[in-house]
C-alpha positions as CSV (number, residue, x, y, z in Angstrom):
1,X,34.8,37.5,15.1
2,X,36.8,40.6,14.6
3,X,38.8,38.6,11.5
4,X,35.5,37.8,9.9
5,X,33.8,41.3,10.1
6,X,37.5,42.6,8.8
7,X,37.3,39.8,5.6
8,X,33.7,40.9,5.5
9,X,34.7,44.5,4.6
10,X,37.2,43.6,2.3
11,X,35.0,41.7,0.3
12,X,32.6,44.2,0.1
13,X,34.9,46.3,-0.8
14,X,36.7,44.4,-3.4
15,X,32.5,43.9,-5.1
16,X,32.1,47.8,-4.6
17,X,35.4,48.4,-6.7
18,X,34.6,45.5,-8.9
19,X,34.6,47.2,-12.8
20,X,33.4,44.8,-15.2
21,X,34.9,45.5,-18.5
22,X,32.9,44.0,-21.8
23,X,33.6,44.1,-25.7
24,X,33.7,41.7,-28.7
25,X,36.8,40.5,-30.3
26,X,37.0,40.8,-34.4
27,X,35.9,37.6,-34.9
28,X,32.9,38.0,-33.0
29,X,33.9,36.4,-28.9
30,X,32.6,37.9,-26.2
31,X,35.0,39.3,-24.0
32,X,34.2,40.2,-20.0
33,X,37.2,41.3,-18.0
34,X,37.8,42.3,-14.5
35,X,41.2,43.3,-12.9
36,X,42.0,42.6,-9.7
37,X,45.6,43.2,-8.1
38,X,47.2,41.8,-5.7
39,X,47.8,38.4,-6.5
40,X,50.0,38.2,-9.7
41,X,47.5,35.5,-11.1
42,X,45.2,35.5,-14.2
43,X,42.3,33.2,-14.4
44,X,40.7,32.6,-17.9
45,X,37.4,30.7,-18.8
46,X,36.2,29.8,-22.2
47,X,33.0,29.2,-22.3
48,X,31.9,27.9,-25.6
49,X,27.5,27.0,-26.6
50,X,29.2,23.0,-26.9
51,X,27.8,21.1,-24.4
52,X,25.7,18.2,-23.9
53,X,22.2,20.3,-25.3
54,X,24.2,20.3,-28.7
55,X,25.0,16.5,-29.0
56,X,21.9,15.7,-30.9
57,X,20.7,12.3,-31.0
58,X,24.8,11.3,-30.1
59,X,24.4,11.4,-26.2
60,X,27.8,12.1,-24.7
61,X,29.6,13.4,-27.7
62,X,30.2,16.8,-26.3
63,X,31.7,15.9,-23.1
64,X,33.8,13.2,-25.2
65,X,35.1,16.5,-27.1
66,X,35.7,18.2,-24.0
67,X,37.6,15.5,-22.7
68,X,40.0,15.5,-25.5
69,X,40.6,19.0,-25.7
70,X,44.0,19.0,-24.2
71,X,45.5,15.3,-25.1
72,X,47.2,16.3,-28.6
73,X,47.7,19.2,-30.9
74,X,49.0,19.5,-34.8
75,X,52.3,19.9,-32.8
76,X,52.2,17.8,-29.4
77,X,51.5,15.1,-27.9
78,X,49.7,14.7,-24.1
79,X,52.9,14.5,-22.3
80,X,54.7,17.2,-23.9
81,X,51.3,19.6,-22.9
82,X,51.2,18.2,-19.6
83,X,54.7,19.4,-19.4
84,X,54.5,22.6,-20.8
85,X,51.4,23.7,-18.5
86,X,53.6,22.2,-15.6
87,X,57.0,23.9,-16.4
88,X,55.3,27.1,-15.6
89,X,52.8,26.5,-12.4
90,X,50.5,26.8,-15.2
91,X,46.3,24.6,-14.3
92,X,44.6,24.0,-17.7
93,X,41.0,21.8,-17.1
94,X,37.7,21.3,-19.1
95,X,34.4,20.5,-18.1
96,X,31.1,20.3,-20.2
97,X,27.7,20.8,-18.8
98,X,24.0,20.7,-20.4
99,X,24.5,24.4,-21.6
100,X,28.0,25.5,-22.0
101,X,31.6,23.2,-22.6
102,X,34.3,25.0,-20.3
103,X,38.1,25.9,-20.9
104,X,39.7,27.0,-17.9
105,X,43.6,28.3,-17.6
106,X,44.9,29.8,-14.8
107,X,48.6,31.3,-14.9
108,X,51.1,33.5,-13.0
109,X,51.2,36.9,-14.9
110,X,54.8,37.5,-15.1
111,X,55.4,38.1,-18.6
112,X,57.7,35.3,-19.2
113,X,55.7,32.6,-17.7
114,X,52.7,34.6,-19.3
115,X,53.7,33.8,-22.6
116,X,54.2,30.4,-22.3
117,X,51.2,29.4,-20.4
118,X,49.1,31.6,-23.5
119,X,51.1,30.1,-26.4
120,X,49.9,26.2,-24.7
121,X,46.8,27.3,-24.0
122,X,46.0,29.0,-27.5
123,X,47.7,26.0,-29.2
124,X,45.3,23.4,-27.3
125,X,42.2,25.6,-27.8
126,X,42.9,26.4,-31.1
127,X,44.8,23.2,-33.1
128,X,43.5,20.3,-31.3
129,X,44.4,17.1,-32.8
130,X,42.0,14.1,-31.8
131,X,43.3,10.7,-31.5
132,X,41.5,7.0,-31.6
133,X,43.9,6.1,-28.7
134,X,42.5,8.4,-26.2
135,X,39.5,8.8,-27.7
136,X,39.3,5.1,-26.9
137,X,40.2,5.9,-23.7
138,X,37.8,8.2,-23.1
139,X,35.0,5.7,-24.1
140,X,36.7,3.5,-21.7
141,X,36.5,5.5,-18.6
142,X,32.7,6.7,-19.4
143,X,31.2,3.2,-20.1
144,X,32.9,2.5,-16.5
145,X,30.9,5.9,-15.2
146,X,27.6,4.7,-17.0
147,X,28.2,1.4,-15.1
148,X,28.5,2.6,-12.2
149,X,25.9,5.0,-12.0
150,X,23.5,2.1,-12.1
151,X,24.3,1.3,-8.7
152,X,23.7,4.8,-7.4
153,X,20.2,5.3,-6.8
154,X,21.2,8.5,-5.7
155,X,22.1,8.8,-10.0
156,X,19.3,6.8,-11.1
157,X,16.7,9.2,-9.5
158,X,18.9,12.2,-10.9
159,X,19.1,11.0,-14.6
160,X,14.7,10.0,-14.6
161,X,13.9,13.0,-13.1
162,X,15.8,15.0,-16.3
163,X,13.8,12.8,-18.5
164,X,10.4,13.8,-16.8
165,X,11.0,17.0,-16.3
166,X,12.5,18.1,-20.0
167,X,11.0,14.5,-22.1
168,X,12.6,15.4,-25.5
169,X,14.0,18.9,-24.9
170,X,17.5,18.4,-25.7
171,X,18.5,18.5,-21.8
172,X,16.8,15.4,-20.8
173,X,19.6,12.9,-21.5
174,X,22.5,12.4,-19.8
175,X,25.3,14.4,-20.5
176,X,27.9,11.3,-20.5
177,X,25.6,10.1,-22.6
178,X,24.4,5.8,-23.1
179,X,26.4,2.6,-23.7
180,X,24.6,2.8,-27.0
181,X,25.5,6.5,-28.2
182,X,29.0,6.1,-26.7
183,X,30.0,2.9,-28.5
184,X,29.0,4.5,-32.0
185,X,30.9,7.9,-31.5
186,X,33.8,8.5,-33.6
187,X,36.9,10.2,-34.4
188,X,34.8,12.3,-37.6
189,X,32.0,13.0,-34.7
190,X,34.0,15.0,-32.5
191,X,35.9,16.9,-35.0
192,X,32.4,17.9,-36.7
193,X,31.8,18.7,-33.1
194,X,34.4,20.8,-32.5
195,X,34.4,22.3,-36.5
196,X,30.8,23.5,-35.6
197,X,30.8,24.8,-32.0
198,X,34.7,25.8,-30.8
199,X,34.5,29.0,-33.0
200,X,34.7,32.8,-32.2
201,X,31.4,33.4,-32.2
202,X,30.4,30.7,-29.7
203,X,32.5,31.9,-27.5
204,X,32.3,33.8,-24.6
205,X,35.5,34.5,-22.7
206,X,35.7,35.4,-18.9
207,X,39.5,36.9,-17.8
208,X,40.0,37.9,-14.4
209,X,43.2,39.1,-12.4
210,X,46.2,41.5,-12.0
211,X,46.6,42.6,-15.9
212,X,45.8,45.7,-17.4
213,X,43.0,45.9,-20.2
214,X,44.9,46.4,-22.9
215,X,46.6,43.0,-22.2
216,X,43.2,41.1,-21.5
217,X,42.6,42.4,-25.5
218,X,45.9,41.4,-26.4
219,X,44.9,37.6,-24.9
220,X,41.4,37.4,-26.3
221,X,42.5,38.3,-29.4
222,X,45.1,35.8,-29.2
223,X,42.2,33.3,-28.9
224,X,40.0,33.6,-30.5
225,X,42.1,35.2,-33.9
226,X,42.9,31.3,-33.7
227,X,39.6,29.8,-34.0
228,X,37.3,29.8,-37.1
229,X,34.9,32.7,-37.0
230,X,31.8,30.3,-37.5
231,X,28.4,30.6,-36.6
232,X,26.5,31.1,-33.3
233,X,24.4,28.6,-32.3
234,X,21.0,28.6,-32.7
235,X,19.2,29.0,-29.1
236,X,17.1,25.6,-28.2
237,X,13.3,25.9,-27.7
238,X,12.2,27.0,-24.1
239,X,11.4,23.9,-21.9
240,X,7.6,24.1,-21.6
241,X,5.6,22.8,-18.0
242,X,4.4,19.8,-17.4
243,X,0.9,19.0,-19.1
244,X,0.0,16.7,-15.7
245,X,1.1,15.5,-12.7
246,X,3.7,12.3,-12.9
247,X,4.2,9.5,-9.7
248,X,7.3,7.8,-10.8
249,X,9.0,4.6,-8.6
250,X,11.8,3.3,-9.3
251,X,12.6,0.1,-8.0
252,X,16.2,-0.3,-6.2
253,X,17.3,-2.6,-3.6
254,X,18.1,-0.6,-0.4
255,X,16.9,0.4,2.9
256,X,16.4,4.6,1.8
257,X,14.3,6.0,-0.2
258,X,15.2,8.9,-2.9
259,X,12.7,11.6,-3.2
260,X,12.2,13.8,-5.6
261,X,9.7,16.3,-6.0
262,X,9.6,19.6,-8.6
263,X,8.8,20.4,-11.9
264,X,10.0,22.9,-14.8
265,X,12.0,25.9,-13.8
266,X,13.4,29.2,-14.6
267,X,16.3,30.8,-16.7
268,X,18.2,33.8,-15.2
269,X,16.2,36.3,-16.9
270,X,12.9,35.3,-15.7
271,X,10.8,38.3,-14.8
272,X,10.4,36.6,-11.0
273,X,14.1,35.3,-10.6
274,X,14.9,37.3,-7.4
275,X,12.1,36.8,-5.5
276,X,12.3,32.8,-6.2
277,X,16.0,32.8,-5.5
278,X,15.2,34.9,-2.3
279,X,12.2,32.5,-1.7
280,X,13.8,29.2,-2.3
281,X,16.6,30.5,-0.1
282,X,14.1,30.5,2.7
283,X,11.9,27.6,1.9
284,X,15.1,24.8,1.4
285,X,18.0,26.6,0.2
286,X,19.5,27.6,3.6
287,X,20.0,24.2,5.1
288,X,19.2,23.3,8.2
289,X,17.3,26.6,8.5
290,X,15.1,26.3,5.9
291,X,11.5,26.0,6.2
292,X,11.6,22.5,4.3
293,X,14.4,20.9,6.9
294,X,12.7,21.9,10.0
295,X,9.4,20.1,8.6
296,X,11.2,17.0,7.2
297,X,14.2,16.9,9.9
298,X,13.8,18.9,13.2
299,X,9.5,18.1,13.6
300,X,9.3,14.8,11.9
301,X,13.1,13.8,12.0
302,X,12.1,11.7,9.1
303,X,15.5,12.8,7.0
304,X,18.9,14.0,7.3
305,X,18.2,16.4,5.0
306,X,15.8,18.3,3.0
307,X,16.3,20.4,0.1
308,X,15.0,22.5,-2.7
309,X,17.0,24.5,-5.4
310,X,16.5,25.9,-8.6
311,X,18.7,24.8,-12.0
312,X,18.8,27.9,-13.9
313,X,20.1,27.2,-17.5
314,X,19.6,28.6,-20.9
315,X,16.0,27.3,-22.3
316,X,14.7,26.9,-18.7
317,X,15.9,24.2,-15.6
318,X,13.7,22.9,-12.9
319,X,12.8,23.3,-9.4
320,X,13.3,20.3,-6.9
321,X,12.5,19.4,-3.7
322,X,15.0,16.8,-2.5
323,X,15.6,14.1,0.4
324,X,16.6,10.6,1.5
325,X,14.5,8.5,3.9
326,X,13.8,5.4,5.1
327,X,11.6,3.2,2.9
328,X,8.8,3.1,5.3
329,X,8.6,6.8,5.8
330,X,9.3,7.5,1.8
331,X,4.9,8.4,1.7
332,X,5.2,10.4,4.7
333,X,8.3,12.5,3.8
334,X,6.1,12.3,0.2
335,X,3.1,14.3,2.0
336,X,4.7,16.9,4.4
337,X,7.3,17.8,1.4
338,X,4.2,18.5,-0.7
339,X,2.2,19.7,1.9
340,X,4.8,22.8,2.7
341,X,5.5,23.5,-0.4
342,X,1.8,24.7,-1.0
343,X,1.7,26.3,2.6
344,X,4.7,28.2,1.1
345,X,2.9,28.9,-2.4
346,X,-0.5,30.3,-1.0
347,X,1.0,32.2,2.1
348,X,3.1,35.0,2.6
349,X,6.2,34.6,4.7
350,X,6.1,36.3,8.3
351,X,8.5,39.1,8.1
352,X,11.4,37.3,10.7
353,X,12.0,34.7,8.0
354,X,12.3,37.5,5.1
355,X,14.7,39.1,7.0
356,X,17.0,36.4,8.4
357,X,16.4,35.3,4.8
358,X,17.6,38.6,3.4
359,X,20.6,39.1,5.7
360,X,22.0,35.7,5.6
361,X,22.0,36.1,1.2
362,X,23.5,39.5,1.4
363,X,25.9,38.7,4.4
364,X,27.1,35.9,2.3
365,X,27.1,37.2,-1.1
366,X,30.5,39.7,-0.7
367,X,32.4,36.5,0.4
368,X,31.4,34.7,-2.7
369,X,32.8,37.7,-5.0
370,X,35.8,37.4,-2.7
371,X,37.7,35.2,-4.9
372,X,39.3,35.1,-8.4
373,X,37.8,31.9,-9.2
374,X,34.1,33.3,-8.0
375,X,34.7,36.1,-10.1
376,X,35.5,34.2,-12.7
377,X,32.5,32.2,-12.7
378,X,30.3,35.1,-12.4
379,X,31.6,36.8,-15.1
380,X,31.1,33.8,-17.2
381,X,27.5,33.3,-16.5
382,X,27.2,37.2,-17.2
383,X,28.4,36.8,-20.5
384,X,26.9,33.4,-21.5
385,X,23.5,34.2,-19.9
386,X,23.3,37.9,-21.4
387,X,22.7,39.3,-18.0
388,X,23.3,42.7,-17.6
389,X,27.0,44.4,-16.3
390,X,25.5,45.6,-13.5
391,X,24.1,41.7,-11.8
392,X,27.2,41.6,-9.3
393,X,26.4,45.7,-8.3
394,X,23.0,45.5,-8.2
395,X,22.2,41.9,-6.8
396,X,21.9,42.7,-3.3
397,X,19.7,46.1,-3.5
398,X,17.2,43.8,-5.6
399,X,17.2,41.2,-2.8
400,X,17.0,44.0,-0.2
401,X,13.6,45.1,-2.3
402,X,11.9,42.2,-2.1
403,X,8.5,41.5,-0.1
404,X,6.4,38.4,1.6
405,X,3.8,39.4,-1.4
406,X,6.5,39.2,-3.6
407,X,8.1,35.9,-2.9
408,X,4.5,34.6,-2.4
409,X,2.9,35.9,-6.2
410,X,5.9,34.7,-7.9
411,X,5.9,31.0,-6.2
412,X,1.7,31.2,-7.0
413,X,2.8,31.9,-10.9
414,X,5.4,29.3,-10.9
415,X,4.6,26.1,-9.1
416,X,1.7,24.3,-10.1
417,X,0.7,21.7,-7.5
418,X,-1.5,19.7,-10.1
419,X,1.3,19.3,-12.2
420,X,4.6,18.3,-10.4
421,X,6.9,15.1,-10.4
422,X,6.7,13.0,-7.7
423,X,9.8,10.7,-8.4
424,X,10.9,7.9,-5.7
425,X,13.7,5.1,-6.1
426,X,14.2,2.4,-3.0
């Protein structure tokens, strides 16, 4: 016990101290640095407007980019990158989502290894060379993904509830994309791809660790003095609420049911985004605690578990309630899921459960601005989400400020029971 309250303090501690530095680079990046010391480690994320809400009608041609970022350059080949990040203790990775394609690096900061690890990193970033032979390979391993996620109901439920809850907004397909759209991708396609979205003002790049600020400028610029300047992309229209309620069964040969239940969400800069995140904490964000597990598990013991959470992306996510149950009891989970929810919508919490709900958020939060890596993320959404400087600093005394009536009026302006998805595959 007297470990954690001692890593406790630190944490805090490190989040008090925490001074989150911000400008633009000359070609127009984003820049949002914080130094920490201790460990002689920089992380770096670049976060670029590139993912899978930019392929258009090519489904999966973003995360095909992503993939390939990294395999050659005007100047070397996969191996001889591999190596290069290797030599030096160096981790390079990429990831696309539905709103922003990721570049990740993270490097000892000893100048020598420093250098190195920066001169790969620009070069991959900056003078990618794309190749049929891995692009083939690419296509390869994500027709085997598509494959296989038609024998995952738990997928299958996943991928129709995006096409429910956003129809033609450009987040409702898949961010792998189809057998179709993958098969007709090519080379030409993700350099356009990459010609349009990796440039400087696209960008938004997160550094965190033990360098000074005028060395975190010295590396953006680096960056992004490498990339075109281009254009920013132009924001994609706000996903819009249901028009009507939608019962959706998917047939699937097992013995459990996959329930899903929700309907269009926030962004980060929603006028009611703290007392939903506070509120969703307490109704099924909290695990077994939560409001919606002791209904579904602990009374009716008709799940494992129950959960709801909130996707909070760029032009709007969803909210879902989620759970897995026996095919019999899929209409009964169906009911008491729906039922609590609007118990939860047109009645304020007693104050017990706004407390525990508020201390268990705020006792947790330090630890997850403990790491470099958290950090790192945080900073990221930050920039990419235009939230302001202050989110970190100010996060917990907007949670502490938060009311029953609060939580209550913003789930009543939000959730509309006339209007949700009920989605089911088993």
């Amino acid at each position: 016990m007297r470990i954690l309250v001692l890593l406790l303090l630190f944490a805090s501690s490190a989040q008090a101290k925490l001074d989150i530095q911000h400008w633009t680079t000359p070609e127009g990046a984003k820049v949002f640095f914080a130094q920490t010391k201790g460990l002689p480690i920089l992380d770096i994320a670049l976060n670029f407007d590139a993912a899978a809400s930019r392929d258009g009608d090519q489904f999966g041609l973003a995360s095909l980019t992503s993939a390939l970022l990294g395999t050659a350059t005007e100047y070397h080949n996969e191996e001889q990158i591999i190596n290069a990040f290797e030599a030096v203790g160096a981790q390079f990775s990429t990831s696309s989502l539905k709103d922003m394609s990721i570049v990740s690096l993270r490097t000892l900061t000893r100048q020598s290894i420093l250098k190195k690890s920066l001169d790969t990193f620009t070069e991959v970033i900056t003078q990618p060379s794309f190749k049929q032979k891995y692009l083939t390979r690419e296509k390869r391993q994500t027709l085997r993904s598509i494959e296989a996620g038609k024998q995952s109901p738990a997928n299958i439920a996943s991928l129709a509830f995006d096409k429910a809850v956003f129809v033609d907004h450009p987040y409702a397909h898949p961010k792998i994309g189809t057998q179709k759209s993958i098969n007709k991708i090519s080379l030409q396609d993700l350099e356009q791809h990459y010609q349009q979205f990796y440039v400087a003002k696209n960008l938004t790049i997160a550094l965190v660790g033990d360098i000074s600020k005028v060395k975190a400028k010295q590396i953006a610029r680096q960056i992004s003095h490498g990339l075109n300047v281009g254009q920013k992309a132009k924001a994609n229209s706000i996903v819009l609420p249901l028009e009507q309620s939608q019962a959706i069964h998917i047939e699937f040969p097992s013995k459990q049911t996959h329930l899903l239940i929700g309907q269009a969400g926030i962004n980060r800069s929603h006028p009611d985004y703290y007392p939903l995140y506070l509120g969703n904490h307490i109704f099924g964000g909290s695990g077994l605690t939560s409001i919606l597990s002791d209904e579904i598990r602990e009374k009716k013991g008709l799940a494992y578990s129950a959960y709801s959470y909130f996707t909070k992306m760029q032009s709007n996510g969803f909210f879902m309630m989620r759970m897995q149950t026996k095919n019999d009891q899929a209409n009964e989970a169906k009911n008491i899921a729906i039922e609590t929810l609007k118990n939860f919508r047109n009645n304020a919490i007693d104050a017990q459960k706004l407390q525990d709900g508020k201390d268990n958020i705020i006792g947790g939060f330090a630890l997850e601005t403990a790491s470099n890596a958290n950090i790192l993320t945080y900073l990221s959404i930050i920039g990419f989400y235009d939230l302001p400087l202050d989110y970190l600093s100010s996060f917990t005394d907007k949670i502490k400020d938060i009311s029953a009536q609060d939580i209550q009026k913003a789930y009543e302006r939000l959730i509309d029971m006339d209007k949700l998805i009920i989605l089911s595959v088993g």
